[in-house]
C-alpha positions as CSV (number, residue, x, y, z in Angstrom):
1,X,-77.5,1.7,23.5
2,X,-75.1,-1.1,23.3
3,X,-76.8,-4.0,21.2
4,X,-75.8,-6.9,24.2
5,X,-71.9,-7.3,25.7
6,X,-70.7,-9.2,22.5
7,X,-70.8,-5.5,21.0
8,X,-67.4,-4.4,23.0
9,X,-65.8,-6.8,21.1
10,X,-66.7,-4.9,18.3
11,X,-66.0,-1.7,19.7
12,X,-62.6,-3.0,20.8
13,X,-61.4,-4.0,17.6
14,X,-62.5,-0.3,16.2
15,X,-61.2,1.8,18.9
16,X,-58.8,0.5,20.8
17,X,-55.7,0.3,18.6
18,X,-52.9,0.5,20.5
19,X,-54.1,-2.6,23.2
20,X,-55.5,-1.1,26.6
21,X,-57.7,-4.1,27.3
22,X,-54.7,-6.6,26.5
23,X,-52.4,-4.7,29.1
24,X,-55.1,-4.5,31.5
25,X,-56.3,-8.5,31.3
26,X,-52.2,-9.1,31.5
27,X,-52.4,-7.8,35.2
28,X,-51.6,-10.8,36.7
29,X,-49.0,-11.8,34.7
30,X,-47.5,-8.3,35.3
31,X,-48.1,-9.3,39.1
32,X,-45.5,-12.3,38.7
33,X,-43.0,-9.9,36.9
34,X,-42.8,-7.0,39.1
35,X,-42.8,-9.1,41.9
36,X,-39.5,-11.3,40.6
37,X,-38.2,-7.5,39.4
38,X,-38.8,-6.2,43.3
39,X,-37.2,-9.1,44.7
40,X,-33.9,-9.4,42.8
41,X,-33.8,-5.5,43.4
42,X,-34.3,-5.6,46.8
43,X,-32.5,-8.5,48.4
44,X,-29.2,-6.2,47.9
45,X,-30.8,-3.8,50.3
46,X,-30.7,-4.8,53.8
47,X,-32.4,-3.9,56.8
48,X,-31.6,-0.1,57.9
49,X,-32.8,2.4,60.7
50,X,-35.2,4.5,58.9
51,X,-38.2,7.2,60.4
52,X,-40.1,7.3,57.1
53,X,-40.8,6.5,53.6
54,X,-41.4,9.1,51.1
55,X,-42.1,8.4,47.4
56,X,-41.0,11.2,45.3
57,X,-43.6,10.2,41.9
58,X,-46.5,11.1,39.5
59,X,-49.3,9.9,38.1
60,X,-49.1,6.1,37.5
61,X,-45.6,6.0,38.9
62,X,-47.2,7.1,42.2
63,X,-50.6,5.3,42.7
64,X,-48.5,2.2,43.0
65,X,-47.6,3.6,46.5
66,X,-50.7,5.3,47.7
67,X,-51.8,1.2,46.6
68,X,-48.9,0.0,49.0
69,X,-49.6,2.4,51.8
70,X,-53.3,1.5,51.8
71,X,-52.6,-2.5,51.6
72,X,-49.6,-2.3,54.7
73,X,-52.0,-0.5,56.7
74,X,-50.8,-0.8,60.5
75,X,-48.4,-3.2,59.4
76,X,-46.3,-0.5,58.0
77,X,-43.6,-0.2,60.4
78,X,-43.2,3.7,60.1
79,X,-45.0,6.3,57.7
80,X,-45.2,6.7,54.1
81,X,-45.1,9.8,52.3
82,X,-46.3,9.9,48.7
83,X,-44.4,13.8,47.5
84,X,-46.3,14.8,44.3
85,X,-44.3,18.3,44.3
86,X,-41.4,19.9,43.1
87,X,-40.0,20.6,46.0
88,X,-40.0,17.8,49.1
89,X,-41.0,19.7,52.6
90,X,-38.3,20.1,55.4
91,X,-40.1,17.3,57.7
92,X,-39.9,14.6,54.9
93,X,-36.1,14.8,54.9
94,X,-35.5,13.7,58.2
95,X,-34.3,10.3,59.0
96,X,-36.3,9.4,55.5
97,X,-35.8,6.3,53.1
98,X,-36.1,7.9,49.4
99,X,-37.7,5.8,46.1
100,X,-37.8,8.6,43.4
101,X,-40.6,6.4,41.3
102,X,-41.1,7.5,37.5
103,X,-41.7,5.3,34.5
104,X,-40.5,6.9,31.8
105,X,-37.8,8.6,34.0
106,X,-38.1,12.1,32.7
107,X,-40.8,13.0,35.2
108,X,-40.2,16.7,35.6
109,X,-41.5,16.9,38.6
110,X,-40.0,13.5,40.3
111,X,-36.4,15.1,38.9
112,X,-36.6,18.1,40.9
113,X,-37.3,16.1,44.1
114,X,-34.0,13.8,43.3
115,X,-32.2,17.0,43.0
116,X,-33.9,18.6,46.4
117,X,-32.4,16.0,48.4
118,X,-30.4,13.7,46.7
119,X,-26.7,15.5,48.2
120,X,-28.1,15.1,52.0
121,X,-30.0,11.9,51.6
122,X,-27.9,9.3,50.2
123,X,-30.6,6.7,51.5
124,X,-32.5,5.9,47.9
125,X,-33.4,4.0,45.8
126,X,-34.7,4.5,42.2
127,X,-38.2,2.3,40.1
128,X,-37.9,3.7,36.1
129,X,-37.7,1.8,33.0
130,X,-34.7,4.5,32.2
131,X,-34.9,8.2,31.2
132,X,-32.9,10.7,33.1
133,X,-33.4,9.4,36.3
134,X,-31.6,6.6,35.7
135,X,-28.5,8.6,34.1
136,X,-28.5,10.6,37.6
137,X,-28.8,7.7,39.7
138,X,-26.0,5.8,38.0
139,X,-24.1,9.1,38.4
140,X,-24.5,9.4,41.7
141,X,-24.3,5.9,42.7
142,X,-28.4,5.4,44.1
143,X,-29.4,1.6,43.1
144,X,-31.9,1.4,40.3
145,X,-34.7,-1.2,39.8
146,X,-35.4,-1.1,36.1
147,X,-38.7,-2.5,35.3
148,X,-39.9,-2.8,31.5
149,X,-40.7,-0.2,29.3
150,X,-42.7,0.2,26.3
151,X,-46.4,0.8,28.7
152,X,-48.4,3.7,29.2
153,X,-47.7,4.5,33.3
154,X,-51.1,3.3,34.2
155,X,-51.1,0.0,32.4
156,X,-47.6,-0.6,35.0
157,X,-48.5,-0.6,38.1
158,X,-47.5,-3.6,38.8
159,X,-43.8,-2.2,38.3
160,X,-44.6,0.6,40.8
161,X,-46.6,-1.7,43.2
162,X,-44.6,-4.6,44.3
163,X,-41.2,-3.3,44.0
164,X,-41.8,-0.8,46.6
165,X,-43.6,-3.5,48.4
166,X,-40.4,-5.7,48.6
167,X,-38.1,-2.4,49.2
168,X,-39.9,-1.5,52.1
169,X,-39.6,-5.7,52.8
170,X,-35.8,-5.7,52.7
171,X,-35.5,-2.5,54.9
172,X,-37.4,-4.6,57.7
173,X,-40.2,-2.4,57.6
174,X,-43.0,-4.7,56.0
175,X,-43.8,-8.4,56.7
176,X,-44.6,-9.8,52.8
177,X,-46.7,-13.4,53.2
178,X,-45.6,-15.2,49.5
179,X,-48.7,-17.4,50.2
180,X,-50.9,-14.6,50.4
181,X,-48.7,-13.1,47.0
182,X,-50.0,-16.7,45.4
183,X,-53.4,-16.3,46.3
184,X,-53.8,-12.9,45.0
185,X,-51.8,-14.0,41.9
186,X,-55.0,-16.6,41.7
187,X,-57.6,-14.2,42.3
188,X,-56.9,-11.6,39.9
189,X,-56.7,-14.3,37.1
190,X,-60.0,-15.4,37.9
191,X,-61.3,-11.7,37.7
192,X,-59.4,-10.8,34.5
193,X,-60.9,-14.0,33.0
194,X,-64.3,-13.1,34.4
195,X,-64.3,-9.2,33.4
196,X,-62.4,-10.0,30.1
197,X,-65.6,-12.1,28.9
198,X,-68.7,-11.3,26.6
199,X,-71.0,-12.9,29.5
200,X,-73.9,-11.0,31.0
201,X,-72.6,-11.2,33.8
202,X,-69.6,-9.1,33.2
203,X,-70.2,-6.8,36.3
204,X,-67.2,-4.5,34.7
205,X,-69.0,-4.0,31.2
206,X,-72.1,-3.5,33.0
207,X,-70.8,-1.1,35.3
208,X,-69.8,0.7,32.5
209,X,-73.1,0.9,30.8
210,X,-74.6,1.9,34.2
211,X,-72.1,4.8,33.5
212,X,-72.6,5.6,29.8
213,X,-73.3,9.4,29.7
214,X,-72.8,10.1,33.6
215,X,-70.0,11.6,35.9
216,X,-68.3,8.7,38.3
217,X,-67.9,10.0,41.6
218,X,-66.0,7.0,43.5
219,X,-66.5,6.6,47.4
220,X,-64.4,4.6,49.7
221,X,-65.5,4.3,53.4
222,X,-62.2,2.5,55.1
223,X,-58.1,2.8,54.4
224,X,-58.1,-0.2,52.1
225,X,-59.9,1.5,49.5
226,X,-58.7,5.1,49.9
227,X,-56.1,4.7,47.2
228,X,-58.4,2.5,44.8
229,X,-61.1,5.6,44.9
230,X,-58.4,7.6,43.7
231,X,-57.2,4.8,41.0
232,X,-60.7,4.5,39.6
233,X,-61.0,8.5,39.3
234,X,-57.2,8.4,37.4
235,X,-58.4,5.5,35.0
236,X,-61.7,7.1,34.4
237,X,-59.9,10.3,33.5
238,X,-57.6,9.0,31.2
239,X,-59.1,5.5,29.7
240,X,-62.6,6.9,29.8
241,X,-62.0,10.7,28.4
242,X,-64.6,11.5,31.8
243,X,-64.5,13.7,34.6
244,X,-64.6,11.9,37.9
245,X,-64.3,12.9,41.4
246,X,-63.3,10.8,44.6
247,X,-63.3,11.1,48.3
248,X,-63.6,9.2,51.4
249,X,-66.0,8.4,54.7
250,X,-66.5,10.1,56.6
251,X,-64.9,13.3,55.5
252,X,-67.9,13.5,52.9
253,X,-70.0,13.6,55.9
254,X,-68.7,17.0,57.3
255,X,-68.6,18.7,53.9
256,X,-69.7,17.4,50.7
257,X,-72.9,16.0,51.5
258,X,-74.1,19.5,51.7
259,X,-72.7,19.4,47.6
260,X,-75.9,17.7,47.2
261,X,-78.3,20.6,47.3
262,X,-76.5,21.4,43.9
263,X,-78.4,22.5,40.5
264,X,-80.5,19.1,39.3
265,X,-79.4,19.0,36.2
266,X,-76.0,18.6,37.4
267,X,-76.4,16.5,40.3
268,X,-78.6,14.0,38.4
269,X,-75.7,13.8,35.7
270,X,-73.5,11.9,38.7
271,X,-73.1,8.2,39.7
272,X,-72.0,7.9,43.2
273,X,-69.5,4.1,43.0
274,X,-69.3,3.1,47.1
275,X,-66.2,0.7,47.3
276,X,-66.9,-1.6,50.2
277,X,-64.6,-4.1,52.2
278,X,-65.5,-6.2,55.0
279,X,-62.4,-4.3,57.3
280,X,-64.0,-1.1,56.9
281,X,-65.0,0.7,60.4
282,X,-68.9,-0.3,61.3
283,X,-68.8,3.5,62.6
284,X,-67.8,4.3,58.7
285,X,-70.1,1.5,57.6
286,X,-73.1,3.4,59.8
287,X,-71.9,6.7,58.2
288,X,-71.5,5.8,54.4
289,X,-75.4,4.1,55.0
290,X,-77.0,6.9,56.1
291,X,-75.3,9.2,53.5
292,X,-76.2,7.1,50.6
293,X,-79.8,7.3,51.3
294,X,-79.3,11.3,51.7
295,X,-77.4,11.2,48.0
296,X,-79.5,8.3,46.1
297,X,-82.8,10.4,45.2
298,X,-80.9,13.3,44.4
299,X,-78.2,11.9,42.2
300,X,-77.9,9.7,39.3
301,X,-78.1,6.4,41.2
302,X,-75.7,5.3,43.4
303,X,-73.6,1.7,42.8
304,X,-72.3,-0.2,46.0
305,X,-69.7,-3.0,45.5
306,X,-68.2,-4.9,47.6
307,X,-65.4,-7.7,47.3
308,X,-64.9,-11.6,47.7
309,X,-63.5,-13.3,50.3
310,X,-59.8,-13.3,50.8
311,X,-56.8,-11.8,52.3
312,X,-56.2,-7.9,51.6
313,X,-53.7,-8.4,48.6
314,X,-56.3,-9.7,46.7
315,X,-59.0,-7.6,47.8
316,X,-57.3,-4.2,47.4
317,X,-56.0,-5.3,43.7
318,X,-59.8,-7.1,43.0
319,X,-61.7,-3.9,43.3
320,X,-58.5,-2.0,41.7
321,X,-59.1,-4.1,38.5
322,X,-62.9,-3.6,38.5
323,X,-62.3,-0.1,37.9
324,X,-59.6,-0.8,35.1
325,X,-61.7,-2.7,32.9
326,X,-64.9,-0.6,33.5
327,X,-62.9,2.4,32.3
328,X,-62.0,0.8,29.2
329,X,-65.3,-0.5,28.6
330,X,-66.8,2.8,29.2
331,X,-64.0,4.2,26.9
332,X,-65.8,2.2,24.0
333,X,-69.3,3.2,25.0
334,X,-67.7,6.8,24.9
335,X,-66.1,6.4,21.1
336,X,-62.6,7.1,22.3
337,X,-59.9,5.0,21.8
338,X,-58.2,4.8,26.4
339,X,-54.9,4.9,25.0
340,X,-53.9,8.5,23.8
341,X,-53.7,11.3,26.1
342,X,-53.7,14.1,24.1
343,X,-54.3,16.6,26.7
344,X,-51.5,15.3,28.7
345,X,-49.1,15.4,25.2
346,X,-49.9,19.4,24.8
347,X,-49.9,20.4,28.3
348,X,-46.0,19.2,28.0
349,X,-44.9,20.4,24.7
350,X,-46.6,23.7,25.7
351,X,-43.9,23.3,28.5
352,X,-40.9,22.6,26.4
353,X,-41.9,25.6,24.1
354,X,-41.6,27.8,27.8
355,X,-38.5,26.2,28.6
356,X,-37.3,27.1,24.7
């Protein structure tokens, strides 16, 4: 056990050696940028007749709009697709608005998508740092918002966030509010400052002891959170080195609850994370409740947090940055070093040796 919270900084210094926690506490700086990136990008656009969004991305180049779509909510004037797939279905092409999102710009996937529909949608629009993507869209004449390189996906999605944010802005689909922008800017220094300290009251370094040793299975019980859930499993994943699982109320309700019955010495391994916000449903809130007492005895504990006051910008990327910093902290507490993804690195050189 972890000798008191001045030991991460210890820990930090031993393991993580190519800076997570810096590019995680720099969120809100990354904020301002990707905002003043999206908005020079984007005021070229215009407003434009269009059924539906669809994001062609991966990984950390797509969360960013699973993050938008959740935020928007109702406000989104039409639907957004997030395509994680070679190929893009047949009822995502019509009347559609294209952003082929990919960091490094030599997402294999996100390139086959461009090539799907690029010829009969020339409606796009591009968010890379560079790579291949940009070389086609230059080709072919699809504007480009190049954001900085040099991060690991995850640690930018601020890049993929906003951008897409002020796209969907300048196509008159989204209303923006720059003062709620500010306030969010101002809440998530406050919570870097407050999750990037050795106090006691660090509830992200003590999340991540509550953690130490266990499974994270993350819980959302309204839209706001759905994509959060799914960030939290991603950064536990890869930061952490853990398995994690995440679903939402109240599908859990009709099918995994019944999970629960599972073999003790798994189920007890887990930590069910509830992600609360004061929008959610009071039919979901009655729901998630009831469930949680069901799962509490017969998992590892269960851990129910809920957000500050404020409008849902900050709210959605408050309890987005709780999760970031808990899976770095629980990274040290796990030996491992949440940069390198070595599983990640031979999966796709076992690819190239296919293709060779």
């Amino acid at each position: 056990m972890l000798d008191g919270f001045r030991g991460f900084g210890e820990l930090r210094k031993r393991l993580d050696s190519k800076g997570m926690f810096d590019l995680v506490r720099a969120f809100p700086s990354h904020m301002v940028d990707g905002w003043d990136h999206g908005k020079r990008f984007s005021a070229s656009l215009g407003e434009r007749k269009v059924g539906q969004v669809v994001v062609c991305g991966m990984g950390g180049s797509a969360i960013g709009a699973d993050m938008v779509r959740s935020f928007l909510g109702d406000a989104l004037a039409v639907p957004l697709h997030v395509n994680r797939l070679y190929e893009v279905p047949a009822a995502l092409r019509r009347d559609a608005f294209f952003v082929f999102s990919s960091y490094s710009g030599d997402t294999a996937e996100t390139l086959a998508a461009y090539d799907a529909v690029r010829a009969a949608h020339p409606t796009s629009a591009a968010i890379t740092t560079g790579g291949e993507l940009e070389r086609r869209c230059k080709r072919d004449g699809v504007p480009v918002c190049v954001i900085p390189g040099g991060m690991p996906p995850r640690a930018a999605i601020a890049y993929s966030f906003f951008p897409l944010l002020l796209i969907l802005r300048a196509l008159g689909l989204a209303e923006v509010d720059e003062a709620e922008f500010g306030e969010a800017v101002a809440a998530l220094e406050g919570r870097c400052e407050d999750y990037a300290s050795d106090s006691a009251a660090n509830e992200a370094a003590e999340l991540a002891r509550r953690l130490e040793g266990k499974i994270p299975f993350i819980y959302s019980r309204g839209r706001l959170f759905d994509a959060v859930a799914r960030r939290w499993s991603c950064q536990f994943n890869e930061n952490s080195k853990t398995p994690a699982h995440f679903a939402a109320f109240t599908e859990i309700n009709h099918n995994e609850i019944v999970g629960w019955k599972a073999v003790e010495l798994v189920r007890k391994r887990i930590v069910v994370i509830s992600l609360e916000d004061e929008e959610d449903h009071p039919s979901s809130k009655r729901q998630a409740d009831i469930a949680l007492e069901i799962i509490d005895p017969l998992s590892g504990g269960v851990v129910r947090v809920d957000n500050a006051p404020g409008k849902r910008l900050s709210r959605i990327l408050s309890m987005m940055i709780l999760g970031d910093f808990a899976s770095v902290y629980l990274a040290y507490l796990n030996g491992v070093d949440p940069t390198p993804i070595s599983n990640i690195e031979f999966l796709k050189e076992r690819l190239r040796e296919n293709r060779g």
